[in-house]
C-alpha positions in Angstrom: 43.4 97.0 61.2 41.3 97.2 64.3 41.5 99.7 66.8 43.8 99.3 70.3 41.2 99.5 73.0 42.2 102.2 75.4 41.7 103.1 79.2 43.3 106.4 80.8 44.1 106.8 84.4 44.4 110.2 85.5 42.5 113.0 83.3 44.2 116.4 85.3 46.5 118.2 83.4 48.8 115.5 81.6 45.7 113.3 81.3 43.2 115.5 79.2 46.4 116.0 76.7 46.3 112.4 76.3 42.8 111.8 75.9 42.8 114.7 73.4 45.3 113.2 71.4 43.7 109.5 71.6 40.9 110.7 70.1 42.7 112.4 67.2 43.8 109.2 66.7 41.3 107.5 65.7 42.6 104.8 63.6 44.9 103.8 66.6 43.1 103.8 69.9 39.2 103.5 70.7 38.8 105.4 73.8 36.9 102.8 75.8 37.3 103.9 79.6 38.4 106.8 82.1 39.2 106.8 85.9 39.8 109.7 87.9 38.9 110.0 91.4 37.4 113.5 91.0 34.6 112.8 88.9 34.2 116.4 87.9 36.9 116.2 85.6 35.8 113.2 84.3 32.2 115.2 83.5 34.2 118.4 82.4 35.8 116.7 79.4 32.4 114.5 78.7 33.4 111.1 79.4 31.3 110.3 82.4 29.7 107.3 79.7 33.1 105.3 79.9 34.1 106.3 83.4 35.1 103.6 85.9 34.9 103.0 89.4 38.5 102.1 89.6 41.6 101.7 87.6 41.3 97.4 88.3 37.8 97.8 86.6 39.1 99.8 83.9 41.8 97.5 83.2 39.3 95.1 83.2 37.9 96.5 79.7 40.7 97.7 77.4 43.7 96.3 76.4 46.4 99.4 76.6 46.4 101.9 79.2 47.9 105.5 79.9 48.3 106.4 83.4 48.8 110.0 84.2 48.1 109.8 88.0 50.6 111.4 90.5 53.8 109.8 90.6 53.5 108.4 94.4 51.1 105.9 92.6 52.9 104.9 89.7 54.6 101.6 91.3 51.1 100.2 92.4 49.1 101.0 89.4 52.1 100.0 86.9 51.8 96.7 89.4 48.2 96.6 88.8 48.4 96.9 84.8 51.4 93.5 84.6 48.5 91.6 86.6 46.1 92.6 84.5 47.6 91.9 81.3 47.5 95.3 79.7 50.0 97.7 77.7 51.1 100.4 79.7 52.2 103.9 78.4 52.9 105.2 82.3 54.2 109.2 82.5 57.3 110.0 84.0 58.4 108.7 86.2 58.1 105.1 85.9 58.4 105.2 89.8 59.9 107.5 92.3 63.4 104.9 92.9 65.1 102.8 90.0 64.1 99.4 92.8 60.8 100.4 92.5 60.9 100.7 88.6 62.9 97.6 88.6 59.7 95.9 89.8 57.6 97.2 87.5 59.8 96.6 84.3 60.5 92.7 85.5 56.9 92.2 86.3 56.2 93.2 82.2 59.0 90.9 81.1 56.9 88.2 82.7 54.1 88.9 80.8 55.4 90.1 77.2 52.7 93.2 77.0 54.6 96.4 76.2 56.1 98.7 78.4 56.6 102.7 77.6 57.5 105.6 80.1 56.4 108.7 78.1 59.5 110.8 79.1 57.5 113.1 76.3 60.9 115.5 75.9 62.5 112.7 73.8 59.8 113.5 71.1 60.7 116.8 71.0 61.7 117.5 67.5 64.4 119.4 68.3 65.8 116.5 71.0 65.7 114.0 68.3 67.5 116.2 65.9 69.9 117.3 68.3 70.8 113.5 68.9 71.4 113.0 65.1 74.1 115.6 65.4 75.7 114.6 68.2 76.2 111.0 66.6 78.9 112.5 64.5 80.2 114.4 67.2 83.1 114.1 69.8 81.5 115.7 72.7 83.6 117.1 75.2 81.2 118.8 77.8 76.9 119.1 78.0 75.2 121.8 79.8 71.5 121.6 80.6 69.3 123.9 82.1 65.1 122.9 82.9 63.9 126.2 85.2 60.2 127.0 85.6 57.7 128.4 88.6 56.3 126.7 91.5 53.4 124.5 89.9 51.4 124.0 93.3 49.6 120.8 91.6 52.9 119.2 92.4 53.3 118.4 95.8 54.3 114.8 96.4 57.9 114.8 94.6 60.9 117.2 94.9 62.5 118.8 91.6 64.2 116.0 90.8 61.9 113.4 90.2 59.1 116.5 88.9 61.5 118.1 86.6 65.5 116.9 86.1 64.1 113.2 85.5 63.5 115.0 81.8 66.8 116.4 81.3 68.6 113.4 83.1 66.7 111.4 80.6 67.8 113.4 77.8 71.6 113.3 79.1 71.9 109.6 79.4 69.9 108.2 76.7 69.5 110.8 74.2 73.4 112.9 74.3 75.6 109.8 75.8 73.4 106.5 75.0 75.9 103.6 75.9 78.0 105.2 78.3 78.2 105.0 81.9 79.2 107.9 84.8 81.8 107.6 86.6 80.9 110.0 89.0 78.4 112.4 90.0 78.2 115.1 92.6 75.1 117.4 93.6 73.7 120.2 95.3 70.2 120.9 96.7 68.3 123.8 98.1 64.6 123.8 99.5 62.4 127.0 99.3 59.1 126.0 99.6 58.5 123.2 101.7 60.6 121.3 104.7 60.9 118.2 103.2 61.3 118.6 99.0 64.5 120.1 97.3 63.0 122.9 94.9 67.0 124.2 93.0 68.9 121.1 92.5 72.7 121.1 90.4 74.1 117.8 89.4 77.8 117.3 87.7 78.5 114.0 85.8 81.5 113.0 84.8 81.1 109.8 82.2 83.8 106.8 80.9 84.8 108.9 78.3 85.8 111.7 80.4 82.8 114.2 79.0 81.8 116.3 81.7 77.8 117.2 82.0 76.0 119.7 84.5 72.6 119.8 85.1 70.5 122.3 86.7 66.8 122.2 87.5 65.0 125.1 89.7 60.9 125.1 89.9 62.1 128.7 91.8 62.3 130.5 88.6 59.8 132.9 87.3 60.9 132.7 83.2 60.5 129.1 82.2 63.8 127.7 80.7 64.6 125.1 78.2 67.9 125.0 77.1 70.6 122.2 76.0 74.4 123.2 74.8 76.5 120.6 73.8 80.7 121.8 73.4 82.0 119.5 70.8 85.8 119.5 69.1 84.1 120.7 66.0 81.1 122.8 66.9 78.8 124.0 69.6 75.5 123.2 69.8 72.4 125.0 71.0 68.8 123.8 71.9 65.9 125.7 73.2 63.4 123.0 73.4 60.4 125.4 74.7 60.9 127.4 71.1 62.6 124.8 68.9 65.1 125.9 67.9 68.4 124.2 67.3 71.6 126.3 66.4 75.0 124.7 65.1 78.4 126.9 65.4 81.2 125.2 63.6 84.8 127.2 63.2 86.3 127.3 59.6 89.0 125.9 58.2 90.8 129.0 56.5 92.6 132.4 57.9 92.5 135.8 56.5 95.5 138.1 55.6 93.6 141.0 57.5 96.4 143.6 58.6 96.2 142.3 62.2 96.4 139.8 64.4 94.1 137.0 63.5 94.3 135.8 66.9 91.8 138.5 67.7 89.3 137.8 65.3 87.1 134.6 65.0 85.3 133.3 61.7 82.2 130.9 62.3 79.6 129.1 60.5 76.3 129.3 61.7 73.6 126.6 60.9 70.0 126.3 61.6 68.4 122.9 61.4 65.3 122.2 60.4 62.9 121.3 63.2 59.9 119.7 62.2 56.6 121.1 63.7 55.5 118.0 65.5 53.2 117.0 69.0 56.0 115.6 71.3 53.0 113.6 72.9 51.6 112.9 69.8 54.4 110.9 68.7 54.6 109.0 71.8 51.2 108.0 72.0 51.6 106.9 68.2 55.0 105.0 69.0 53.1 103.4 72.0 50.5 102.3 69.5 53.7 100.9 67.3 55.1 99.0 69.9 51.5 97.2 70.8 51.2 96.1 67.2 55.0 95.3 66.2 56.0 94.4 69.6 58.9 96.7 69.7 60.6 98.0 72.4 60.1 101.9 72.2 62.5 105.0 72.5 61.4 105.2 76.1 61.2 101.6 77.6 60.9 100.4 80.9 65.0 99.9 80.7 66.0 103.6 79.6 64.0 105.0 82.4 66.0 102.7 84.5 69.2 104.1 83.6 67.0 107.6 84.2 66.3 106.5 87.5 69.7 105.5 88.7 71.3 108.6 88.1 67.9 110.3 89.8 68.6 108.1 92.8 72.5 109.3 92.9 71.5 112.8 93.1 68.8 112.2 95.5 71.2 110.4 98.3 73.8 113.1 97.7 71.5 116.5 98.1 69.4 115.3 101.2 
């Protein structure tokens, strides 16, 4: 089996993960060329040999790319790689408005090459466990929280496209795959800059009548990670920045205690297995997957779609 010959855009902080990883794997991707427009990253991680001038000239040698480049230039670059023929593994998101994405995902169905937005928190272990669960699950309401710090390197999106596109993600493909919102309401405040929303709360209300919030806050000093999931049967609890996955189900049985059993509560507590896995690591091999079996991966260019038009709600209704 011959190697997938590889090109990266963008070797900052997302982008030397990726070329890490690519060559780990070894027997998947040959590591053929680089672009980054400050060369002294480039010559930092040692790849000024297979550096290009440009990502068309990259393109021009490999046959997959990754593009970790700021997310202003995702629509022209994802453009760029449909013209040029080549597999794209593009990081989130797959462009700052579902129209713009739209573009992008129709110009690949022209051309048959595959297609993968790494939203890399559905390879979180503990996300694709929590999913298994929930398919047995009658779900009645989803709370998600995604609170960090200011990351100064981010300064051409607001919150919502930097960090709820993850947990929106999560929400509609992950914990309600197949179902539709009905409605959606938000609410936005700015702290660092005039024009970006940096504390952002969205309620959903779906088809089914479940009910999800989601907050995101890049205001927040103690990074946050946390999905719960009230079900008829259980409650559910993810931390996704430790991995850990918690299951509280009631029992079936009263006690003849001496008092009133309305006061006391008996639960079962489980916790599931999490395999120690590289969220990014499994994306970059399930990118490889797709190239070779021509499958459509966990992340395609139509999930982040669905991503995006929920993003685009929020947006119009907090600015």
């Amino acid at each position: 089996m011959s190697t997938i010959k590889l090109g990266i855009i963008g070797v900052g902080n997302m982008g030397k993960n990726h070329v890490r990883i690519a060559r780990e794997l070894k027997e998947e991707f040959s590591l053929d060329a680089v672009f980054d427009p400050d060369a002294a990253r480039v010559e930092q991680l040692g790849l000024t040999d297979i550096a290009c001038g440009s990502e068309a000239e990259l393109m021009d040698k490999v046959e997959a790319v990754i593009v970790a480049s700021p997310s202003s230039m995702h629509k022209r670059v994802g453009l760029l790689a449909a013209e040029k023929n080549v597999h794209l593994l593009m990081e989130k998101p797959l462009a700052l408005s579902e129209a713009d994405a739209r573009e992008v995902v129709e110009a690949f169905e022209k051309n048959g090459k595959a297609l993968m937005t790494d939203h890399v928190e559905r390879y979180n272990p503990v996300v694709r466990e929590l999913s298994k669960i929930l398919e047995k699950e009658q779900i009645a309401g989803v709370e998600i929280e995604r609170c960090s710090p200011m990351d100064r390197r981010i300064s051409d999106t607001d919150v919502i496209y930097d960090l709820m596109i993850h947990d929106v993600d999560i929400l509609m493909n992950a914990i309600m795959p197949g179902v539709d919102f009905r409605s959606c309401s938000a609410y936005g405040t700015k702290v660092y800059s005039e024009n970006f929303m940096d504390y952002v709360q969205a309620l959903f209300q779906f088809d089914n009548d479940v009910v999800a919030s989601v907050i995101s806050s890049r205001t927040t000093e103690s990074k946050i990670r946390k999905v719960r999931v009230h079900c008829a049967t259980c409650f559910v609890d993810a931390d996704l920045l430790n991995r850990r996955l918690t299951v509280t189900r009631k029992t079936r049985y009263t006690l003849d205690v001496g008092y009133d059993p309305r006061y006391s509560q008996e639960n079962i507590i489980e916790q599931v297995f999490v395999p120690n896995v590289e969220p990014l690591r499994m994306s970059q091999l399930q990118f490889a997957e797709c190239i070779r079996e021509g499958k459509e991966s966990l992340t395609s260019g139509k999930s982040a779609l669905k991503s995006l038009n929920a993003l685009d709600t929020i947006k119009s209704l907090v600015y």
